[in-house]
C-alpha positions as CSV (number, residue, x, y, z in Angstrom):
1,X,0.0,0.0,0.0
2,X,1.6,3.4,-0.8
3,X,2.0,6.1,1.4
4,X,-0.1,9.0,1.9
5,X,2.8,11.5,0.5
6,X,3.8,9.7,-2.2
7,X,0.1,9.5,-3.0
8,X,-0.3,13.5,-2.0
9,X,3.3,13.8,-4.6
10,X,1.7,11.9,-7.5
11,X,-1.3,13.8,-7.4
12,X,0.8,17.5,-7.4
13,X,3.3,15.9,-10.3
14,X,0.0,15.1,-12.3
15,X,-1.7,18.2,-11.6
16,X,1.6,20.0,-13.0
17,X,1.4,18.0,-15.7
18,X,-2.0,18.8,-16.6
19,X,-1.4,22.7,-16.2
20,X,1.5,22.5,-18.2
21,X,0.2,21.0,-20.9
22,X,-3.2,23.6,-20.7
23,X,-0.9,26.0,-21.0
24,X,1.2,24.8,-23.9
25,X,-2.1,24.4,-25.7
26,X,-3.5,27.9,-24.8
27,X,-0.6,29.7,-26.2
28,X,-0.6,27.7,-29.2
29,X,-4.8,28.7,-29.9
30,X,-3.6,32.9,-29.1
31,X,-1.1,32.9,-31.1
32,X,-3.0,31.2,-34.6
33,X,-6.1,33.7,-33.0
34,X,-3.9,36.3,-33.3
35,X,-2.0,35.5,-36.7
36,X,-5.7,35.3,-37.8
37,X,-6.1,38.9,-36.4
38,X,-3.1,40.2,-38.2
39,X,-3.7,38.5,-41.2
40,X,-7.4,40.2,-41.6
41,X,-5.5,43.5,-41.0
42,X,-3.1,43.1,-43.7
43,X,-5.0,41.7,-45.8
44,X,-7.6,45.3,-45.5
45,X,-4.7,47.3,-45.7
46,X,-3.9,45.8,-49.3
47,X,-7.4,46.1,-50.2
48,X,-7.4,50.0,-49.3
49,X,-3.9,50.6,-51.0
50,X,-4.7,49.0,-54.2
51,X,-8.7,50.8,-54.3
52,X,-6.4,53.9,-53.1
53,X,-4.2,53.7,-56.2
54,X,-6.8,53.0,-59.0
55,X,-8.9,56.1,-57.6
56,X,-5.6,58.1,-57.7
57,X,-5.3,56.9,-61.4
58,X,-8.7,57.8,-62.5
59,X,-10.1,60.2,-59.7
60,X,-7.8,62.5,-58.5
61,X,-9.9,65.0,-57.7
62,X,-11.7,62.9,-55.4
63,X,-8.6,62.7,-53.1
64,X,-7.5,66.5,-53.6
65,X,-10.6,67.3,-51.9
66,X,-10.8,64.7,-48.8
67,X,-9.9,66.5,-45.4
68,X,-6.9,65.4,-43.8
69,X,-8.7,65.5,-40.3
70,X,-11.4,62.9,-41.4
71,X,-11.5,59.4,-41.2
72,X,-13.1,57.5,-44.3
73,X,-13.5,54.5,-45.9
74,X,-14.2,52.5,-48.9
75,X,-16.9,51.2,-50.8
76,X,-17.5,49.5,-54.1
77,X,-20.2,50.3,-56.1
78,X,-21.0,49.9,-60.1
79,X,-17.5,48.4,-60.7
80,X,-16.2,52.0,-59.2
81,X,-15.0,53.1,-55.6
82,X,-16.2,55.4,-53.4
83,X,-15.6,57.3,-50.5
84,X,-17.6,58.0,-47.0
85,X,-17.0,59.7,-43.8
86,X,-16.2,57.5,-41.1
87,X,-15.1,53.4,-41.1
88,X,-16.1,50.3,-42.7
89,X,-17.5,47.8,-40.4
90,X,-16.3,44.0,-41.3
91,X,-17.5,41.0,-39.7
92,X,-15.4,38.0,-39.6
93,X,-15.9,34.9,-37.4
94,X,-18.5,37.2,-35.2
95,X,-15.6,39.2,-33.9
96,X,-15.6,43.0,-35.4
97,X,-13.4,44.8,-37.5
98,X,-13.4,48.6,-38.0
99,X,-11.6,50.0,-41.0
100,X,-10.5,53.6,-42.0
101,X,-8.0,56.0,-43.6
102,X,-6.8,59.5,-43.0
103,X,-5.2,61.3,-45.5
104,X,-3.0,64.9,-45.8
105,X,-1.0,66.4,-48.4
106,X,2.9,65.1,-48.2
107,X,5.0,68.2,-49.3
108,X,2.7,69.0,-52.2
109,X,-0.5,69.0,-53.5
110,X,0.3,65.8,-56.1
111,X,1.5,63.3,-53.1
112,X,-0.8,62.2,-50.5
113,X,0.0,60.8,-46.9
114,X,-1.8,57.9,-46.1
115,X,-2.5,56.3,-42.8
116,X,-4.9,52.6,-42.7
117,X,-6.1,51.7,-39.6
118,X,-8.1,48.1,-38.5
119,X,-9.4,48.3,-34.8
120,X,-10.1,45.2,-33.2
121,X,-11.3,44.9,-29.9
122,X,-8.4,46.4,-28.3
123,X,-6.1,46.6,-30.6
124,X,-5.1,49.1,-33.6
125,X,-3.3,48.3,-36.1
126,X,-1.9,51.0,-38.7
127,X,-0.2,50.9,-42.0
128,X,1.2,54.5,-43.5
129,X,2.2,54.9,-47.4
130,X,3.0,57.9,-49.7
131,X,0.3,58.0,-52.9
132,X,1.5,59.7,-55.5
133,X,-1.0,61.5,-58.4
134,X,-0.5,59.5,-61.6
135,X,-1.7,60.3,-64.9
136,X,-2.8,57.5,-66.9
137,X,-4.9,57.6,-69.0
138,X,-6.8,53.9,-71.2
């Protein structure tokens, strides 16, 4: 018959055991929940960059006359983008995703300063690029 501490030390070396492994598996689902949170972030920041750029091809006006202490967003509609006041609500997987840009002259009145931002719960996540006007013409 075994003792009552080696019993008492079996059950703490198992209960060890157990936490450890709880916590090996915790930190394994945060960090794919959080590359999953990045990943939607960088994946709307490319979205807004590329929508950015064709409207700078085609619509320059449309950008000259944007306020640089606004936030907006993006919408599609026709086969064309557009622009609105304040941010783009996307869900994914029932969690929320908020998604804007600012946007200010950058030396001169033909480059534009660009900041993307995704909110998520707690956390914000910004991408900044330099969009300059192009004249092209199909």
């Amino acid at each position: 018959m075994k003792s009552k501490g080696q019993f008492l030390v079996e059950i703490v070396l198992g209960l060890g055991l157990l936490v450890f492994i709880l916590g090996v598996v915790i930190v394994f689902l945060s960090s794919r929940y959080q590359n999953l949170n990045q990943s939607i972030a960088i994946s709307g920041f490319e979205n807004y960059r590329n929508a950015l750029i064709s409207i700078s091809q085609t619509n320059w006006d449309l950008l000259a006359n944007l306020s640089s202490s606004q936030s907006y967003y993006l919408y599609s509609t026709s086969g064309s983008w557009q622009i609105a006041t304040g941010e783009e609500k996307k869900i994914v997987n029932n969690e929320i995703y908020r998604f804007s840009f600012t946007i200010g002259n950058y030396q001169t009145d033909t480059l534009k300063f660009v900041t993307t931002t995704v909110k998520y719960s707690d956390l914000v996540f910004e991408d900044y690029f330099l969009l300059p006007k192009l004249n092209v013409s199909y």
